[in-house]
N, C-alpha and C positions, 0 to 999 in steps of 0.2 A: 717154613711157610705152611701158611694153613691151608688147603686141599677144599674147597665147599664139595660137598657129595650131591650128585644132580641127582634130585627125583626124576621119578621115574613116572612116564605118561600114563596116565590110568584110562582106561577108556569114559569114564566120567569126565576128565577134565578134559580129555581129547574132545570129547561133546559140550561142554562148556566154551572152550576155544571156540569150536565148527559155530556155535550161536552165538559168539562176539562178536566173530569174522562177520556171519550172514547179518547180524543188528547194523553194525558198520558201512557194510556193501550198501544194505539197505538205507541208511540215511546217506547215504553218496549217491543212491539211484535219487531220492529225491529233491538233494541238492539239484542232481541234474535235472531232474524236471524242471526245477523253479527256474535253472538258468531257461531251458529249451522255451519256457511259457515266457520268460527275461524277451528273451533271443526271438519269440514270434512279435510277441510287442513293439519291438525297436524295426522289427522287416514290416509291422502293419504302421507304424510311424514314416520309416524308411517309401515307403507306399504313397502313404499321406505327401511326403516334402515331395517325390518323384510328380507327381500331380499337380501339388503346386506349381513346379518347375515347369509343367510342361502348359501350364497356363500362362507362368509367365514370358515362357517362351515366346509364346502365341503373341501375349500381350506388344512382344519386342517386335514382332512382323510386324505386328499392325502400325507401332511408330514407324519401325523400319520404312514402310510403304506410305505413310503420312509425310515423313521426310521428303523421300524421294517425291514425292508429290509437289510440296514446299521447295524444293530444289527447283523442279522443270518449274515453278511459274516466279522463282528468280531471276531463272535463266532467260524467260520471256520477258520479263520485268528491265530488265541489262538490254537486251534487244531492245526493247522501247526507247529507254533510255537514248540506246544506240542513236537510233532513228533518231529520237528528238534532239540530240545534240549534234550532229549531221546538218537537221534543218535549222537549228538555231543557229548553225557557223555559217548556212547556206543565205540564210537571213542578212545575219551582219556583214559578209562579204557585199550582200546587194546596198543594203544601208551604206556601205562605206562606200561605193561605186557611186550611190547616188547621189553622196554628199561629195564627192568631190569633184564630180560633173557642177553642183552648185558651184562649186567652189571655184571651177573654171569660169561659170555663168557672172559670180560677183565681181571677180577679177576685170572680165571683159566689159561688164558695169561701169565697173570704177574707172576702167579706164577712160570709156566713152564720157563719164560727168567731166573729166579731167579735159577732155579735149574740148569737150561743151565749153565749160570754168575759162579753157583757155583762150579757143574762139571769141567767149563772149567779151572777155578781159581787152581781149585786143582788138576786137573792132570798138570797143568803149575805146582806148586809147587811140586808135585811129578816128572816131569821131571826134575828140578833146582836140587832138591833132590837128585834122582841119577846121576845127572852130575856131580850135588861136589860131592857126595860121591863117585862117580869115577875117578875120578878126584884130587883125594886124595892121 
């Protein structure tokens, strides 16, 4: 087996390393900056949508409170309603009362022509009566 011989650190190359390392470090600090400048961007966006949000929030009371507005003059609107169905059965109740009060009145009508019809009937026949029998 072949043995590789490890050189040995020079302080040249020790100082070559030290300035790869710090070159390295150093575009990793700048990576991080561009995220950090990333990462403000997105909190000044993140800013922006929170705003929005909070408009449209607003926006959702305002229907919120339109609703409810719209609610109570349904709920008055059913009340009316109420009422006028109330007096429209209050109505037809009287209409039907009063049409059948008529409707005793025709009754008693018809009766009365019937006994007229009858009376007259029969005293015609009572007069035929004694005309033949006088007549005789």
């Amino acid at each position: 087996m072949h043995v590789m011989a490890r050189e040995s650190w020079t302080e040249e190359r020790l100082g070559d390393l030290n300035e790869k390392v710090d070159r390295g470090f150093e575009q990793v600090d700048k990576r991080f900056e561009q995220v950090d400048k990333s990462f403000e961007q997105v909190d000044k966006r993140f800013e922006q949508v929170d705003k929005r949000f909070e408009q449209v929030d607003k926006r959702f009371e305002q229907v919120d409170k339109q609703f409810e507005q719209v609610h109570k003059r349904f709920e008055k609107v059913d009340r009316r309603f109420e009422r006028v169905e109330d007096e429209f059965k209050a109505v037809r109740r009287e209409m039907k009362e009063g049409f059948d009060k008529i409707d005793l009145q025709f009754e008693a009508l018809q009766r009365s022509y019937l006994y007229t019809v009858v009376a007259l009937f029969g005293g015609m026949f009572t007069a035929f009566a004694t005309l033949f029998a006088t007549q005789l």
